[in-house]
N, CA, C and O atoms as a GROMACS GRO file, in nm:
protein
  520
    1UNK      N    1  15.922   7.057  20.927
    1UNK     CA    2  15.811   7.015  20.844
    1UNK      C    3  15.708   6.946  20.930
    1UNK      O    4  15.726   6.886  21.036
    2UNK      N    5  15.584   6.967  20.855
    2UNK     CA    6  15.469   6.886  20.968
    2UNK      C    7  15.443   6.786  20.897
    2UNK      O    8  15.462   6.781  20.776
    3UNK      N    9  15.380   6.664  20.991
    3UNK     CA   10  15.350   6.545  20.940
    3UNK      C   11  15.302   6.535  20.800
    3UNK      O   12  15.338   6.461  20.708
    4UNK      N   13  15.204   6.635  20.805
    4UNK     CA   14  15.151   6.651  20.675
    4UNK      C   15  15.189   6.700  20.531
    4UNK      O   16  15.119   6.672  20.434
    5UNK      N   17  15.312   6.781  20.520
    5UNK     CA   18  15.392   6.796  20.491
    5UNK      C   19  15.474   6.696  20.415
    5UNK      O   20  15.525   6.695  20.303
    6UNK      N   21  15.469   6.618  20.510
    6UNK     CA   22  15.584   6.465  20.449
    6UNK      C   23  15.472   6.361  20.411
    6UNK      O   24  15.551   6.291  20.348
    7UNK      N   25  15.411   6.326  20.404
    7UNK     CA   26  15.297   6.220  20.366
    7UNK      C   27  15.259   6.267  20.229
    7UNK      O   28  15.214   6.198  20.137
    8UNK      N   29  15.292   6.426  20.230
    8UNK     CA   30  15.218   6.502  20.084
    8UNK      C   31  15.342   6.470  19.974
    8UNK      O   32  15.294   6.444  19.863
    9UNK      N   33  15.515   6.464  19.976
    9UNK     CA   34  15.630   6.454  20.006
    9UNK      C   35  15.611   6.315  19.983
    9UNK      O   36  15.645   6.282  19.869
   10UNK      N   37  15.575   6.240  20.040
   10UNK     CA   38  15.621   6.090  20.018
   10UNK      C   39  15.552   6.085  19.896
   10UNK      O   40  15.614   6.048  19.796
   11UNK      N   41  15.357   6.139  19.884
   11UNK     CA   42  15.286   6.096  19.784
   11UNK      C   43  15.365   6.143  19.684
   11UNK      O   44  15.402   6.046  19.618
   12UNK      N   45  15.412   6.255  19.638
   12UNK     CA   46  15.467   6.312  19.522
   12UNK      C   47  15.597   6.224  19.471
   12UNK      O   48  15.606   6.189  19.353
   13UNK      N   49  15.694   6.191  19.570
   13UNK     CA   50  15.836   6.078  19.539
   13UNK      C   51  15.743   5.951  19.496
   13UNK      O   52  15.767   5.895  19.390
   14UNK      N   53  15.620   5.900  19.592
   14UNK     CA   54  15.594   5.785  19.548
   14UNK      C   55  15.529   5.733  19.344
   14UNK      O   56  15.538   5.639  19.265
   15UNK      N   57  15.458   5.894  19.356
   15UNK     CA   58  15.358   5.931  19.208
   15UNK      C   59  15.512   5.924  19.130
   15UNK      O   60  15.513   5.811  19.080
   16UNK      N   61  15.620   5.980  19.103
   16UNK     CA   62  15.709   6.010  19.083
   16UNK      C   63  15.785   5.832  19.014
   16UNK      O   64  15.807   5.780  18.905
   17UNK      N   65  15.800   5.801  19.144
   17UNK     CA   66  15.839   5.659  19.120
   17UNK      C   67  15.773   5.620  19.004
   17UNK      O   68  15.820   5.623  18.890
   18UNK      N   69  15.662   5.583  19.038
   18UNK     CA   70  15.573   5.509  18.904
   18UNK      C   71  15.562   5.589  18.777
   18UNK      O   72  15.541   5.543  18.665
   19UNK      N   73  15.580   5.715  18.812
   19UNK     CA   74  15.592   5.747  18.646
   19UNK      C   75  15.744   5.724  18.597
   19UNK      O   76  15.782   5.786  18.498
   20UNK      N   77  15.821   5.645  18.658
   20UNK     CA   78  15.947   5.629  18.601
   20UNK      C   79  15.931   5.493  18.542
   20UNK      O   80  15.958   5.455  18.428
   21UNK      N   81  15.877   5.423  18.651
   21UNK     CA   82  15.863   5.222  18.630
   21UNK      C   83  15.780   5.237  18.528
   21UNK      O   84  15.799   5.147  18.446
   22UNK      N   85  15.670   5.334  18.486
   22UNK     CA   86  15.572   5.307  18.379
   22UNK      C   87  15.636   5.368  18.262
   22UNK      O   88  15.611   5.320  18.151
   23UNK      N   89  15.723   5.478  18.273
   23UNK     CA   90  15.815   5.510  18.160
   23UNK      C   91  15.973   5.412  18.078
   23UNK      O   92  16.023   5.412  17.965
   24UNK      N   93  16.004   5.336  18.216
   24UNK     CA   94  16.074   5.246  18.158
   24UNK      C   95  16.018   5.132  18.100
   24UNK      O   96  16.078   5.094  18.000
   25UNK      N   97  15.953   5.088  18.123
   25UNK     CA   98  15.856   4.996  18.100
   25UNK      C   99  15.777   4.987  17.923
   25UNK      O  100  15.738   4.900  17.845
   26UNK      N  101  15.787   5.133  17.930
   26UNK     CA  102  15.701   5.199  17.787
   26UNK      C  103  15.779   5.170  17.658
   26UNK      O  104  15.886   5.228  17.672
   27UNK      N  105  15.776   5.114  17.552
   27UNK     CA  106  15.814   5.069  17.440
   27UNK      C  107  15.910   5.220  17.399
   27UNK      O  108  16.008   5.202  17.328
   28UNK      N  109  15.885   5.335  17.435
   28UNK     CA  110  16.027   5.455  17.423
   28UNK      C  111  16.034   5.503  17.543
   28UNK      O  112  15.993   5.608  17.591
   29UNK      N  113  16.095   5.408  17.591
   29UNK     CA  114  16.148   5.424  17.763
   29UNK      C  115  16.264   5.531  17.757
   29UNK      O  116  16.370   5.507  17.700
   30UNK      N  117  16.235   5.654  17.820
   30UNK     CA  118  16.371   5.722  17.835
   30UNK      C  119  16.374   5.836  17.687
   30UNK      O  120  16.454   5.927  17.665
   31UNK      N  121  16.283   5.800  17.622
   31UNK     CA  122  16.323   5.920  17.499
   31UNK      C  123  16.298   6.038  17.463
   31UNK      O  124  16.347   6.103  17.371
   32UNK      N  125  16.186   6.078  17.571
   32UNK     CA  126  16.135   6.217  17.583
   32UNK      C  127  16.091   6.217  17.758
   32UNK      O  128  16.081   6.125  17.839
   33UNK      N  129  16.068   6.395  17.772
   33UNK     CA  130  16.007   6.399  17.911
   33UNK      C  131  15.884   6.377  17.920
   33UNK      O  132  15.823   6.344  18.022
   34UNK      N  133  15.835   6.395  17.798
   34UNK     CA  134  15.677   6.353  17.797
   34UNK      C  135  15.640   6.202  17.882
   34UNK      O  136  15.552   6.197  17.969
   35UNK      N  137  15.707   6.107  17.847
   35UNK     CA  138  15.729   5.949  17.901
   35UNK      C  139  15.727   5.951  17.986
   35UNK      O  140  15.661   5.853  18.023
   36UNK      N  141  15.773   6.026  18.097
   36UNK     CA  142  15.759   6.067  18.236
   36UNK      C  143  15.680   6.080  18.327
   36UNK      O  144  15.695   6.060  18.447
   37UNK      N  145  15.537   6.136  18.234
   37UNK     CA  146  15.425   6.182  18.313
   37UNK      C  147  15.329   6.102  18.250
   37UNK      O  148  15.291   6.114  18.133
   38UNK      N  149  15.281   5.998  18.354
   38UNK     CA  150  15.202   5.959  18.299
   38UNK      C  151  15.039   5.990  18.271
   38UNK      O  152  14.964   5.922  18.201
   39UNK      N  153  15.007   6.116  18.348
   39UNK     CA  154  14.888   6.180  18.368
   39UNK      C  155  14.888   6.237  18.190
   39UNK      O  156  14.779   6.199  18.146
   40UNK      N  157  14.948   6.294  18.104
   40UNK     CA  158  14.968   6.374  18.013
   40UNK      C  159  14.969   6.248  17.903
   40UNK      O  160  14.904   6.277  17.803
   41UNK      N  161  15.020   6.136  17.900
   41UNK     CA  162  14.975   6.034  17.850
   41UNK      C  163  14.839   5.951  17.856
   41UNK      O  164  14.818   5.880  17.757
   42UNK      N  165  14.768   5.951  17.933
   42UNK     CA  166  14.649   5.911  17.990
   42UNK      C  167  14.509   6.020  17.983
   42UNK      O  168  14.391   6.006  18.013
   43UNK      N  169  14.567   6.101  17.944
   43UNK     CA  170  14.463   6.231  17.950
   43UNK      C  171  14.392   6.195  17.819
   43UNK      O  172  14.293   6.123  17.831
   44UNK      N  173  14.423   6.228  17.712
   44UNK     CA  174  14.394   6.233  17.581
   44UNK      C  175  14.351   6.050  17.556
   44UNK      O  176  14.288   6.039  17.451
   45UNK      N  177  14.365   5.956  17.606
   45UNK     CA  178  14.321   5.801  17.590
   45UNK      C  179  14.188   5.848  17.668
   45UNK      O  180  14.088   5.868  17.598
   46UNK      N  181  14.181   5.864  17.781
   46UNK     CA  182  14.018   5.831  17.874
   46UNK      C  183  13.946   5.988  17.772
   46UNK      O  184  13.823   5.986  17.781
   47UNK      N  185  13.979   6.067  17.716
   47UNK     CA  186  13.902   6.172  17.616
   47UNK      C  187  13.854   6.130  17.490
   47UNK      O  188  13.760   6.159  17.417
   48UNK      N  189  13.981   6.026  17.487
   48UNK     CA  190  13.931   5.951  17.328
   48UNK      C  191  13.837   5.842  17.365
   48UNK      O  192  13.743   5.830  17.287
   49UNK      N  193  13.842   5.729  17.503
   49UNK     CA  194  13.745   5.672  17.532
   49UNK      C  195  13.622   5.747  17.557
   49UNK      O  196  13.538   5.757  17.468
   50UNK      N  197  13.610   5.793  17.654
   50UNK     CA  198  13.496   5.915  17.662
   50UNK      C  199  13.413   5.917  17.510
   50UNK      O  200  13.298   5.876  17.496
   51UNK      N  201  13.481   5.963  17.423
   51UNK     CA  202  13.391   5.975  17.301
   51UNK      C  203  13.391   5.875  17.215
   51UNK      O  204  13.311   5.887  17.122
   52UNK      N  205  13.466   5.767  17.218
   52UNK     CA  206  13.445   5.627  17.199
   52UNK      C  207  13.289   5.538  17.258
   52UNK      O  208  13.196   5.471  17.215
   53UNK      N  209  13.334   5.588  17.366
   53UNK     CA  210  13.185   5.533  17.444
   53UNK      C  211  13.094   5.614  17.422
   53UNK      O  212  13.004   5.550  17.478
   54UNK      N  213  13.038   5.716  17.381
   54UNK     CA  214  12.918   5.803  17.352
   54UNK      C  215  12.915   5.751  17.183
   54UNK      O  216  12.810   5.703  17.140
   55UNK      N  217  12.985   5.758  17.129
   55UNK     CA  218  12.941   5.690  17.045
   55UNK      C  219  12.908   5.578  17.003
   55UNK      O  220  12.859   5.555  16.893
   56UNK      N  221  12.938   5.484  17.102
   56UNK     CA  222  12.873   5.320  17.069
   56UNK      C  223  12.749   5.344  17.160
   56UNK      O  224  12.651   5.275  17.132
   57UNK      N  225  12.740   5.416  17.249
   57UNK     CA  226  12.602   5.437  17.275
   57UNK      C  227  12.514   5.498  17.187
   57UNK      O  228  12.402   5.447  17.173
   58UNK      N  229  12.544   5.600  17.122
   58UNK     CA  230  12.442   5.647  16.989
   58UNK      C  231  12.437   5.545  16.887
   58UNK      O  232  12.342   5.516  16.813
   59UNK      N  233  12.556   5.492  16.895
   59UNK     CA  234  12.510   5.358  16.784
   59UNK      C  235  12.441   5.244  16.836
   59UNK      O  236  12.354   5.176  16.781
   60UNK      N  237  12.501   5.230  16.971
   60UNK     CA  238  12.302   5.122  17.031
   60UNK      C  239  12.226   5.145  17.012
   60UNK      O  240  12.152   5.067  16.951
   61UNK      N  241  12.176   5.294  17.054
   61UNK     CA  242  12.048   5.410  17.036
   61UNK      C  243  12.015   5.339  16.931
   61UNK      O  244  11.936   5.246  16.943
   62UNK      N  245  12.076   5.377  16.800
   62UNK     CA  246  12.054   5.374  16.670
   62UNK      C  247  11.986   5.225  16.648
   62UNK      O  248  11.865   5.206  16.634
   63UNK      N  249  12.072   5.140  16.648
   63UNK     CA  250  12.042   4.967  16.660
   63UNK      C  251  11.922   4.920  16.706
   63UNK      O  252  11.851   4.849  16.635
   64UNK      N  253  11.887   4.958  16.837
   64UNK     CA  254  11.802   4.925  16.881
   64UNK      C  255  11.677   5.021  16.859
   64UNK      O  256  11.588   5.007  16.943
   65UNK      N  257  11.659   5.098  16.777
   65UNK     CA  258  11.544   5.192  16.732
   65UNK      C  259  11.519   5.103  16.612
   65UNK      O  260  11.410   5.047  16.599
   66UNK      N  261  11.652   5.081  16.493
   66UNK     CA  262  11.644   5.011  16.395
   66UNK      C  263  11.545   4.882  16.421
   66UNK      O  264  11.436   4.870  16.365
   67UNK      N  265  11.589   4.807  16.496
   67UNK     CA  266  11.553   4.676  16.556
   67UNK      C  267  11.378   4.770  16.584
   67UNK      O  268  11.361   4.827  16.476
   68UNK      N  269  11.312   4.789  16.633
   68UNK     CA  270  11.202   4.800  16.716
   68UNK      C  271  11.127   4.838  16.538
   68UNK      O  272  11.034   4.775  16.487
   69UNK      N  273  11.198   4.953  16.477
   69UNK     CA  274  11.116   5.018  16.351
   69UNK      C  275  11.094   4.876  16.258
   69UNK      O  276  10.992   4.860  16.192
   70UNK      N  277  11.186   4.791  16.262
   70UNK     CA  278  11.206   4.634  16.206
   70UNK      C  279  11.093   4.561  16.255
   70UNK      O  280  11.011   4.531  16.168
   71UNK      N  281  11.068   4.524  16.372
   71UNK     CA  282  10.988   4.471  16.411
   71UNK      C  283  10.869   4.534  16.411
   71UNK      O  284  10.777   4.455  16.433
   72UNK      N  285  10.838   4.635  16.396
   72UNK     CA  286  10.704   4.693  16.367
   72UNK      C  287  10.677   4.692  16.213
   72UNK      O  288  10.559   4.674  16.183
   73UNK      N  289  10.739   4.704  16.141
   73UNK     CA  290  10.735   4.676  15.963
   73UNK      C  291  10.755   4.510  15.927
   73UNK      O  292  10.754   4.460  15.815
   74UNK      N  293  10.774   4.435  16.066
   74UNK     CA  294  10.767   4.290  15.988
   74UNK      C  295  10.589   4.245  16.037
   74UNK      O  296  10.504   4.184  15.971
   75UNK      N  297  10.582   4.299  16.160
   75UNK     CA  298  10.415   4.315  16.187
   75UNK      C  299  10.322   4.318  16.071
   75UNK      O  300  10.259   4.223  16.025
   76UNK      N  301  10.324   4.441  16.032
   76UNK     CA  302  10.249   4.504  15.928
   76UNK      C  303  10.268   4.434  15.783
   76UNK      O  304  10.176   4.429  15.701
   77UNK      N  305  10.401   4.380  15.759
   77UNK     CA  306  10.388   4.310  15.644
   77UNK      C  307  10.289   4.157  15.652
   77UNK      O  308  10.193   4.114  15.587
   78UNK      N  309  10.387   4.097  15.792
   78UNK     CA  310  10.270   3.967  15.772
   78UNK      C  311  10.122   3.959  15.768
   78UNK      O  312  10.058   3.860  15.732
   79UNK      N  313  10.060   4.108  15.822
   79UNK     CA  314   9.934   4.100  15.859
   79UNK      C  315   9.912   4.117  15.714
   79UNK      O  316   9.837   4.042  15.652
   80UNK      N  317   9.973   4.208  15.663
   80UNK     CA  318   9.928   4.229  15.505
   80UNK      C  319   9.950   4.109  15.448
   80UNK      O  320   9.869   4.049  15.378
   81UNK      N  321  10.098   4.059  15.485
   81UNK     CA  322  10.057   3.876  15.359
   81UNK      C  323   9.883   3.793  15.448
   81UNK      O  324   9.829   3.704  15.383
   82UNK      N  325   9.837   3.821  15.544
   82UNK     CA  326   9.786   3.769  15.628
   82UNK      C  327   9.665   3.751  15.474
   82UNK      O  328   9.638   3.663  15.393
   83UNK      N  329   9.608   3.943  15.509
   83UNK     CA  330   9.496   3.990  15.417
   83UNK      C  331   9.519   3.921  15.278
   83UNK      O  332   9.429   3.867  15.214
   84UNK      N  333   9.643   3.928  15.240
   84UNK     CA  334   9.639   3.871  15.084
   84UNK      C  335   9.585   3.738  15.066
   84UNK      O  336   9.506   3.693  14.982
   85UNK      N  337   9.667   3.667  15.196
   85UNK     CA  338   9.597   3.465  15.145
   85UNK      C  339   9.438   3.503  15.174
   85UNK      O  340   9.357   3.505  15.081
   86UNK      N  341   9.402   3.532  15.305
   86UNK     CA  342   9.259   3.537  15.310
   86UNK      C  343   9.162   3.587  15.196
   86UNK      O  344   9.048   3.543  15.183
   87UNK      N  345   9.228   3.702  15.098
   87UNK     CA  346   9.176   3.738  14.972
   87UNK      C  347   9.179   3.676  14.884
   87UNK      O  348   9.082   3.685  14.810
   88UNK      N  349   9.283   3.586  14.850
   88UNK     CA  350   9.372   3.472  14.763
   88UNK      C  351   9.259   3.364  14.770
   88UNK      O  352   9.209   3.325  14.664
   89UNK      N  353   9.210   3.306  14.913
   89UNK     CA  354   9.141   3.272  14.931
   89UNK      C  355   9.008   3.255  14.908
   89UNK      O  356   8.957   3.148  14.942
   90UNK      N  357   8.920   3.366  14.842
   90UNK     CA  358   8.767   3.374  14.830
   90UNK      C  359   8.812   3.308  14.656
   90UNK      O  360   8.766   3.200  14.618
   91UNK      N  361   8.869   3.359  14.604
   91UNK     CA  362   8.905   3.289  14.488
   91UNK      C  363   8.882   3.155  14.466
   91UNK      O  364   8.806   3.106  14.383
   92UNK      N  365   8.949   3.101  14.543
   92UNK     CA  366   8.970   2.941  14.568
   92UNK      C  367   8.767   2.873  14.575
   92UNK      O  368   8.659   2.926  14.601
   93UNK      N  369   8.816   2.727  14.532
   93UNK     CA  370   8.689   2.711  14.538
   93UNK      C  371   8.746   2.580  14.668
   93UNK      O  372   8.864   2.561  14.699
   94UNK      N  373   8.628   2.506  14.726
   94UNK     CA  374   8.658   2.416  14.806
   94UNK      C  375   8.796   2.314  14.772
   94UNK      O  376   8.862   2.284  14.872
   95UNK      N  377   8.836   2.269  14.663
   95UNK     CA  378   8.878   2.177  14.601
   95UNK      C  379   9.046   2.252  14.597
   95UNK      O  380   9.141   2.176  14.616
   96UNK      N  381   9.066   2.364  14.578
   96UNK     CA  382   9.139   2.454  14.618
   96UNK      C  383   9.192   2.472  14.467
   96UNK      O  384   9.314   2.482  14.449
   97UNK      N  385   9.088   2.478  14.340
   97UNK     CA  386   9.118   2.541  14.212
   97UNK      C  387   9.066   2.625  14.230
   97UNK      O  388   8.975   2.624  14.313
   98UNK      N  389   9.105   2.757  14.146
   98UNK     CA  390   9.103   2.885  14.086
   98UNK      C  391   8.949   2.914  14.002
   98UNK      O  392   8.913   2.888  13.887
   99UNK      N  393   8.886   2.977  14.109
   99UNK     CA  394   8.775   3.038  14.058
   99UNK      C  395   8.831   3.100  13.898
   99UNK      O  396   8.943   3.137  13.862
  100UNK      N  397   8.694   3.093  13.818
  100UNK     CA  398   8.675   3.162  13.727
  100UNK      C  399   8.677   3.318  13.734
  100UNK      O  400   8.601   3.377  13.657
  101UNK      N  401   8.742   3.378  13.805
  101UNK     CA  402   8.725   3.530  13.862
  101UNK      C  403   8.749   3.606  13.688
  101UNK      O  404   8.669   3.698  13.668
  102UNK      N  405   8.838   3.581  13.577
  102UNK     CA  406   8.846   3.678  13.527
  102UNK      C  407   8.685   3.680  13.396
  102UNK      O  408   8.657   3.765  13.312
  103UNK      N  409   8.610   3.544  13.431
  103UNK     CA  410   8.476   3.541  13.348
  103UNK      C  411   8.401   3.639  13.420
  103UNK      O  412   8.357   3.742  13.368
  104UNK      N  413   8.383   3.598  13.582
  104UNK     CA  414   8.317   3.682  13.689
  104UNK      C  415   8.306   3.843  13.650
  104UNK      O  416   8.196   3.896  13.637
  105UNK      N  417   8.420   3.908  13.634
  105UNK     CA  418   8.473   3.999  13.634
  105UNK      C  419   8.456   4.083  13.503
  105UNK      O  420   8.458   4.206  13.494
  106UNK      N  421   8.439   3.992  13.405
  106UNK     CA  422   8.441   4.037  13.240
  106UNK      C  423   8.205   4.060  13.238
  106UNK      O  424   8.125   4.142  13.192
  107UNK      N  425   8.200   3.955  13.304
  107UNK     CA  426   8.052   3.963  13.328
  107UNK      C  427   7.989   4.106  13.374
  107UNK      O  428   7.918   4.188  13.316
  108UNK      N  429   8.052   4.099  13.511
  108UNK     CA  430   8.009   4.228  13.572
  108UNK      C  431   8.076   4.369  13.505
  108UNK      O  432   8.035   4.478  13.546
  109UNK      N  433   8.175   4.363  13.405
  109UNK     CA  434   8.203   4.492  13.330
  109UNK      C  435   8.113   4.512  13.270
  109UNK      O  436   8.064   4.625  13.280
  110UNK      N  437   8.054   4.421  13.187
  110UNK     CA  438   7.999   4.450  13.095
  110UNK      C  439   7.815   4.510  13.137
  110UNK      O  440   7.752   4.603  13.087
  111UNK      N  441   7.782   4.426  13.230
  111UNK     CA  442   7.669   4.481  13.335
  111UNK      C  443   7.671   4.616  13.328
  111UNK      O  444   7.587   4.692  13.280
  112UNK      N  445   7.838   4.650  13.412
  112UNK     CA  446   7.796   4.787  13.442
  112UNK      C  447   7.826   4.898  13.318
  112UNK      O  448   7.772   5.008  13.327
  113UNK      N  449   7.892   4.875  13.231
  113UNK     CA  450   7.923   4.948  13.070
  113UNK      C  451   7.744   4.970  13.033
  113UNK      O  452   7.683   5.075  13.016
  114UNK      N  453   7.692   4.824  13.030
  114UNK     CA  454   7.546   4.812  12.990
  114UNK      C  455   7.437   4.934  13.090
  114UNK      O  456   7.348   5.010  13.050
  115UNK      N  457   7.475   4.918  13.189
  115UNK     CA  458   7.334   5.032  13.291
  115UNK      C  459   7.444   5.174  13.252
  115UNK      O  460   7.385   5.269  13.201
  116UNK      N  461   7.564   5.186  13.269
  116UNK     CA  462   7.617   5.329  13.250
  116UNK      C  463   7.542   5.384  13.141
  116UNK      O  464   7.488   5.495  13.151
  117UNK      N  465   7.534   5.276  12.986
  117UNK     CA  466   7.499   5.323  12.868
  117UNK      C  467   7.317   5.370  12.886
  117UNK      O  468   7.244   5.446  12.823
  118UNK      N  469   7.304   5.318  12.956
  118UNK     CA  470   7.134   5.324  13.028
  118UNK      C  471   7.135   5.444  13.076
  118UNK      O  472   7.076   5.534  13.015
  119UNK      N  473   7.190   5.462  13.174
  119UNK     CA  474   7.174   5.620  13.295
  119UNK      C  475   7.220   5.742  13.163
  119UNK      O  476   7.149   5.840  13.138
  120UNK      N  477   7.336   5.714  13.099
  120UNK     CA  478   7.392   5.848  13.034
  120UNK      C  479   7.288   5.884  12.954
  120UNK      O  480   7.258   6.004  12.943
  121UNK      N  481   7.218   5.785  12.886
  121UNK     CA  482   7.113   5.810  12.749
  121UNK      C  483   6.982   5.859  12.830
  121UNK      O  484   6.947   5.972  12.796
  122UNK      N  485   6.927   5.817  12.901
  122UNK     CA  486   6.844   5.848  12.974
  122UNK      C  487   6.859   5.996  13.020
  122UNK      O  488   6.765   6.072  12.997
  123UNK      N  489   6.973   6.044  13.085
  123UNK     CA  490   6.983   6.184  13.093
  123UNK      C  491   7.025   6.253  12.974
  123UNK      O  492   7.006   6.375  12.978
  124UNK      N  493   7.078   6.205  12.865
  124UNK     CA  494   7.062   6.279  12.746
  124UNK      C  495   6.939   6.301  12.723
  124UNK      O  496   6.895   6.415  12.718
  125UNK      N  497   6.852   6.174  12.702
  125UNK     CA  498   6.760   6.223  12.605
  125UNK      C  499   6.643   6.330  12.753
  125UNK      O  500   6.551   6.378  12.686
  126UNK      N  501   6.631   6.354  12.834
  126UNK     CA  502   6.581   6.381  12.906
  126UNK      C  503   6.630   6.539  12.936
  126UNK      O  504   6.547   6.626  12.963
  127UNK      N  505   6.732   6.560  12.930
  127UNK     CA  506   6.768   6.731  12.930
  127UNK      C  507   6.751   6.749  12.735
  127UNK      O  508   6.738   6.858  12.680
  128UNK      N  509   6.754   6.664  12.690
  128UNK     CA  510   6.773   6.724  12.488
  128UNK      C  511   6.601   6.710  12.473
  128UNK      O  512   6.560   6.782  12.382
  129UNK      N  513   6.501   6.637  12.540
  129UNK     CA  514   6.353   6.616  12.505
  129UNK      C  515   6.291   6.736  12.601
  129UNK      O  516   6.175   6.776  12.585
  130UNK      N  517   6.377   6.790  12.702
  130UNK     CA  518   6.258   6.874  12.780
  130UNK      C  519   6.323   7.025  12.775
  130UNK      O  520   6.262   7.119  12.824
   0.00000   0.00000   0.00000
């Protein structure tokens, strides 16, 4: 045999060894040949990690998209509560009571009910007189 030969020989008795110490060792030490190898035990764990870990990475993915779409919709809301006080605001009089807005408002309906009734009659009688 060549050196190489036996070093290949030792590795295999030595791999050998440890799958015995890791099979006795194993909570069913000795009860199948499967227990033996520990490559055939270990295969299917780093496959199930493997896709363990791709999926807590798609679920970071996920998280941290959540998080960013969050922080861009809390933006947009405060600016909008922003617009509301500043609107809330013209209301207000110095003293910080409540304009009369719904007199304001009942005023200017009636203004514009009053010129609508103006413009419509006006073009009635103006296509019915000519």
């Amino acid at each position: 045999m060549s050196g190489e030969t036996i070093i290949i020989e030792e590795n295999n008795l030595l791999n050998l060894s440890n799958d015995v110490r890791d099979a006795s060792t194993s909570p069913n030490h000795g009860s199948s040949p499967e227990s033996l190898s520990s490559s055939t035990s270990i295969s299917p764990n780093r496959n199930q990690i493997t896709t363990i870990t791709g999926q807590l990475t798609e679920l970071n993915k996920g998280i941290t998209d959540m998080s960013h779409k969050m922080d861009q919709f809390l933006a947009v809301n405060s600016k909008v509560v922003e617009d509301m006080n500043g609107k809330i605001d013209k209301f207000l009089d110095s003293s910080g009571k409540v304009v009369e807005t719904n007199d304001k408002l009942l005023k200017f309906n009636q203004k514009l009910v009053v010129w609508y009734n103006v413009v419509l009659s006006s073009f009635v009688s103006y296509f019915y007189f000519n």
